[in-house]
N, C-alpha and C positions, 0 to 999 in steps of 0.2 A: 297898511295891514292892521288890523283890528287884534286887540290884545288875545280875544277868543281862539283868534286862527292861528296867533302866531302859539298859542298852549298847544292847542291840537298838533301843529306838525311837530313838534318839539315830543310830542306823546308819541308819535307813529314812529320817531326819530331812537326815542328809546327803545321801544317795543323790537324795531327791526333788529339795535345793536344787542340785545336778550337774545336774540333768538337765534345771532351767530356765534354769542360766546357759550351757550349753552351746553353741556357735554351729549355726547351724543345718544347714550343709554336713559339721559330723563327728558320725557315727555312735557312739551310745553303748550300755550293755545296758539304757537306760528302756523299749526298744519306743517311740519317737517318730518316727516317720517324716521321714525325708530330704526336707526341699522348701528350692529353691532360689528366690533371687529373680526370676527371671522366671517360676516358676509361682504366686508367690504375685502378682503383680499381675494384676487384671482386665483382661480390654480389655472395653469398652463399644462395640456394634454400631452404626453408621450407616448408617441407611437411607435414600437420598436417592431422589428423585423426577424418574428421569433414565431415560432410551430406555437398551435397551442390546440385546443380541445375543443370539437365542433359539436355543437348539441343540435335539437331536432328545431328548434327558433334561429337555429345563427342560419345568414346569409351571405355567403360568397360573393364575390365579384366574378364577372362574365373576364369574356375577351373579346381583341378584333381580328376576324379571317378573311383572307384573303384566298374567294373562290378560284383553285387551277382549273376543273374541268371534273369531266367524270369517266369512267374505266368502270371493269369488274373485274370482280376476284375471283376464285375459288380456295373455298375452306379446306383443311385437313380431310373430310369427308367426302368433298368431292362437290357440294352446293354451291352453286352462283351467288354470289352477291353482288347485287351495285354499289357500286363505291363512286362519294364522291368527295374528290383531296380539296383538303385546306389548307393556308398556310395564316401561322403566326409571325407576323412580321413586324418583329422585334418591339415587342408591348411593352410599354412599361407604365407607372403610376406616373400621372402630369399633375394629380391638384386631389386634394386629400378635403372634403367637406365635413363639418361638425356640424351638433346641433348648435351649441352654444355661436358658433359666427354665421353660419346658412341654413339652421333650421332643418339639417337633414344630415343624417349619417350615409355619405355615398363618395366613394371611387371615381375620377375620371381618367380613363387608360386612354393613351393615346398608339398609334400603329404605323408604320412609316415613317419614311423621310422624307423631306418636302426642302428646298431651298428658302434662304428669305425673298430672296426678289418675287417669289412665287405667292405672299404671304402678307396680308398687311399690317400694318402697322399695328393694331390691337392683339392680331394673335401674335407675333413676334413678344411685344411686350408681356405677354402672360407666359409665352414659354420662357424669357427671361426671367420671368419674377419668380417661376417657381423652380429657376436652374436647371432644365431640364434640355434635350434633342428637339428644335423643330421636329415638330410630326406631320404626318400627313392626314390622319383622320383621326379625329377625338368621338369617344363614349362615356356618360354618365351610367355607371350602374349603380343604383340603390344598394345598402352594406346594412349590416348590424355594427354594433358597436364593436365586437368583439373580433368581427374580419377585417378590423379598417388596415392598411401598410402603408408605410412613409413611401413620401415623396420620391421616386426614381427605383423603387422596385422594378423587375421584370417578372413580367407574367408569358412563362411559357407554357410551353403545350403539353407537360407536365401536369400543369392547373390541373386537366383532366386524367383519367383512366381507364383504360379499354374494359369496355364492355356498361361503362354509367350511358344514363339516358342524357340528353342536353337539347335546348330550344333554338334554333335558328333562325333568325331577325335579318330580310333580306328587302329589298328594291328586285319587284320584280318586273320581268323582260317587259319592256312597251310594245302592246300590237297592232297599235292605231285604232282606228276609226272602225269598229268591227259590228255584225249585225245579230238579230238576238239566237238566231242558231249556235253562232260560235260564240259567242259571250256569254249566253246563260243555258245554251244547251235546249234550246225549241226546237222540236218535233217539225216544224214547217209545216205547209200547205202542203194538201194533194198534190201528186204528179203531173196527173191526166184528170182524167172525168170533167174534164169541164175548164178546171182552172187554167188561169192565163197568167204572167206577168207576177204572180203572186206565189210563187215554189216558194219559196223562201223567206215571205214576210213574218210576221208575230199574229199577226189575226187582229182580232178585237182588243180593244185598250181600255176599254170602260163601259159605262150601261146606258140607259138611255137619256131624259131629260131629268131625270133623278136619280146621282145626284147631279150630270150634267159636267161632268169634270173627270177629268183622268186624275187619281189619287197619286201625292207627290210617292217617290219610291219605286214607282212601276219600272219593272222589267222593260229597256228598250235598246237599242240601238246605241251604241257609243262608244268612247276612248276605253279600250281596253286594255289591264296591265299598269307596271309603270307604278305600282302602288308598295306599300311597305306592309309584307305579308311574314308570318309566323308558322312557321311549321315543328310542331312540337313530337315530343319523345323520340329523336333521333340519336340511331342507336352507333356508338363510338367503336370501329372493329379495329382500329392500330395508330398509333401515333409514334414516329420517329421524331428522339430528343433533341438527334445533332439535327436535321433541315427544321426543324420545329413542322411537322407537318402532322396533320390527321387525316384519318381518311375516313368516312362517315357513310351506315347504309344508306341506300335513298337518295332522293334528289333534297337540292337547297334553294331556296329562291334568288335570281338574280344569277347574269352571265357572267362569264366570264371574266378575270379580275376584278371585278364587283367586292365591295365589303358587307362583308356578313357580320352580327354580333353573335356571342354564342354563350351558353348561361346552362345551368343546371336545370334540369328538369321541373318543373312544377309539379305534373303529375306523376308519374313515374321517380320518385327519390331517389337520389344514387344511395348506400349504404356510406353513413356519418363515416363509420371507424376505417373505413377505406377513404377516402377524401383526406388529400392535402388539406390542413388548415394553418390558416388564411389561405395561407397559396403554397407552392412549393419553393422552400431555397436550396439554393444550389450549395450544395457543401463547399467549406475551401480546399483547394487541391487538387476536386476531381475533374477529370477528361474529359470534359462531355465532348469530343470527336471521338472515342472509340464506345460510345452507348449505343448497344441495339436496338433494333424497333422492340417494341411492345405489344405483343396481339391481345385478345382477349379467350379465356381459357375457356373453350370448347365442352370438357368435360372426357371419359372417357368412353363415351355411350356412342354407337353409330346411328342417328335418327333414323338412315334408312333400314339399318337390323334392328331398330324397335320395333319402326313400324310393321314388319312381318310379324 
């Protein structure tokens, strides 16, 4: 090795050891970036499990329900309502996301019980790792920062109160193979006058050699249902503490034991100053087996003596 190359690595040699013992507030020509003692320490987030003050930007966490069926009511007035019951089945927080480790401030509530034999291997390990009850069905809800709850909260049916609006996020009923009458609601062919074979077809699909194509999207024939549909501003008329149940106007999408998610309203606002925030805790000491249902308050006005 020639005396030139052996100077040079001997130069690169110092250069690197400069530029480890260098303190870290003065700037060198290594390219090593300037960090000061207060950005190289961590802070570690605590999330405590405590009421706090909901503003018109904070975001709540949803839940997961478990659809029983549907019935109807009657009001103190004497009005029908459809009702259709839900249950809370036994919610709690499984996995708490930040920005700082996942980029997103969000909840994932898990619902049910599930055996492990039932379970594999990765979801077992995650409910272990985060101490929590095998569950049976998990949901990610988006949060603000300021609704986040530790790890093993319960989220009962509480969350809500009779009479706010909430979104229901369901798997709706499969009805097969169906045609464009009942799928999209086509008028059909003629009866009589002429036609044959065709009561009940879609008609025409497109135009002629131009453009020579049926345009992707067209109304036709197909698998109908079975899809994951939203049906919003569904209005809350009672919830029982002790079965955790709600009972909700309207229909929800999806049969029968089917999991529903359910979430505050997007158009229709519940009132802040009314809303549990973060979510509701259960006081220490109290009975929740002797809590009555919760209706939502009518008013004292008769609609039908208004409307005369």
């Amino acid at each position: 090795m020639s005396a030139a190359s052996r100077g040079i690595l001997s130069h690169l040699r110092l250069l690197s050891f400069s530029c480890r013992v260098e303190a870290p507030h003065q700037r060198s020509f290594c390219a090593l970036p300037v960090v000061g003692d207060s950005e190289i320490e961590t802070r570690s987030r605590v999330i405590e499990a405590k009421p706090g003050v909901m503003t018109p930007s904070s975001r709540r966490t949803g839940a997961i329900g478990v659809k029983c069926g549907m019935t109807a009511l009657w009001d103190k007035w004497g009005a029908r309502i459809p009702i259709t019951v839900l249950w809370l089945d036994d919610n709690i927080v499984s996995q708490v996301k930040t920005v700082e480790k996942e980029g997103i401030f969000s909840l994932q509530v898990g619902a049910g019980q599930k055996k492990e034999k039932h379970l594999t291997k990765p979801e077992v390990g995650h409910f272990r790792a985060q101490g929590v009850p095998l569950k049976r069905k998990l949901k990610e809800f988006p949060v603000t920062e300021d609704a986040l709850l530790p790890v093993g909260t319960q989220i009962t049916v509480r969350h809500f109160i009779p009479g706010q609006y909430v979104d229901v996020t369901g798997i709706t009923r499969g009805k097969g193979f169906q045609g464009g009458m009942k799928r999209w609601g086509f008028a059909g062919m003629p009866a009589s006058h002429g036609a044959s074979l065709s009561h009940r077809s879609i008609g025409s699909t497109g135009q002629r050699d131009a453009p020579g194509k049926v345009f992707k999207g067209k109304k036709m024939p197909g698998r109908m249902g079975g899809k994951q549909c939203t049906v919003k501003n569904v209005w809350i008329y009672k919830i029982d503490p002790v079965r955790n149940l709600m009972w909700v106007k309207g229909q929800v999408p999806g049969a029968e034991g089917n999991f529903v998610f359910i979430k505050d309203a997007v158009y229709k606002k519940p009132d802040i100053s009314l809303l549990p925030f973060p979510s509701h805790f259960i006081p220490e000491g109290e009975d929740t087996t002797e809590l009555e249902p919760l209706t939502v308050d009518l008013g004292e006005v008769d609609p039908f003596m208004a409307a005369d």
